[in-house]
C-alpha positions as CSV (number, residue, x, y, z in Angstrom):
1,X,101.3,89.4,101.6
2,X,98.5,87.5,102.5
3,X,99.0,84.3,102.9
4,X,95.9,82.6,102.9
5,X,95.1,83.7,99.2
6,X,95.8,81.0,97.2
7,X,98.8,82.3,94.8
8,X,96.9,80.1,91.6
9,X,93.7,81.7,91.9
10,X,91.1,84.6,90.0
11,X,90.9,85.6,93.4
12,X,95.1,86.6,93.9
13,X,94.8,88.1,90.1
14,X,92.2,90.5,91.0
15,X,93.8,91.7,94.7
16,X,96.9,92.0,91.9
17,X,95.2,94.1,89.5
18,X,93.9,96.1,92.2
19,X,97.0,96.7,93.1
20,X,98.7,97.5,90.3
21,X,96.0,100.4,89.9
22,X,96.4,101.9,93.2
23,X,100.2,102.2,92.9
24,X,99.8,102.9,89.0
25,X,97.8,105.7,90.1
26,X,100.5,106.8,93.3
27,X,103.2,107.0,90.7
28,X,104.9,103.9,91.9
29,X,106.2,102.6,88.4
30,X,107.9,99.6,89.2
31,X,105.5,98.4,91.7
32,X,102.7,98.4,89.5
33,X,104.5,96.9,86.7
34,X,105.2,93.9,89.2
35,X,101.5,93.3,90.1
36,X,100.1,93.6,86.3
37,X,103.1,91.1,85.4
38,X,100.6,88.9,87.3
39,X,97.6,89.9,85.7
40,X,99.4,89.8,82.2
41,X,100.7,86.2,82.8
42,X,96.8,85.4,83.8
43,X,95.4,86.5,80.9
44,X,98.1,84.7,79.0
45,X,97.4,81.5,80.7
46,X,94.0,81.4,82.5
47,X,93.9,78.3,83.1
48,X,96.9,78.5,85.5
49,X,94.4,80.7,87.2
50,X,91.5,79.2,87.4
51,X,89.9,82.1,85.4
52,X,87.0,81.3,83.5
53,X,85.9,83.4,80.1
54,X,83.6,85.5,81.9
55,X,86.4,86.4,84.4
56,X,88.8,87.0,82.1
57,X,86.3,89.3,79.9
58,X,85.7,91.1,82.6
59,X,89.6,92.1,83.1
60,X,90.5,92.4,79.1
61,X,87.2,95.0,79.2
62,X,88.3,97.3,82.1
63,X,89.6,100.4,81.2
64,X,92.0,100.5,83.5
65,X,94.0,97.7,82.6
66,X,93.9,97.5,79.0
67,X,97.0,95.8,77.6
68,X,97.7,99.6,75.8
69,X,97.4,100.5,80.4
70,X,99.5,97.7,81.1
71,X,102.2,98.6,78.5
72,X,102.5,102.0,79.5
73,X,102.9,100.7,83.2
74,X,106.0,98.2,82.0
């Protein structure tokens, strides 16, 4: 809900990602699904995102939001 976060940026994927793991880990199903839909559309198109290969490493390496993580969530 911030608005000063640009909507484009690595910076609005990771809040997202964050997100996603704190409701994943409440329970909250459908909320989590909706902030790694973000995440999964960034590491489809990380360019749209500014990420850079590092950045996106990074994300594709964390355990908690493996794609197997994310399709579990969805």
């Amino acid at each position: 809900a911030a608005e000063k976060v640009d909507r484009g940026s690595a910076q609005f994927v990771s809040i997202q990602r964050d997100l996603g793991v704190l409701y994943a880990a409440q329970g909250q199903s459908e909320k989590a699904a909706a902030a790694f839909e973000v995440l999964l559309k960034a590491l489809k198109e990380p360019d749209a995102y500014g990420l850079d290969t590092r950045t996106r490493a990074a994300l594709l390496a964390d355990p908690e939001t493996t794609y197997d993580r994310l399709g579990q969530t969805f």
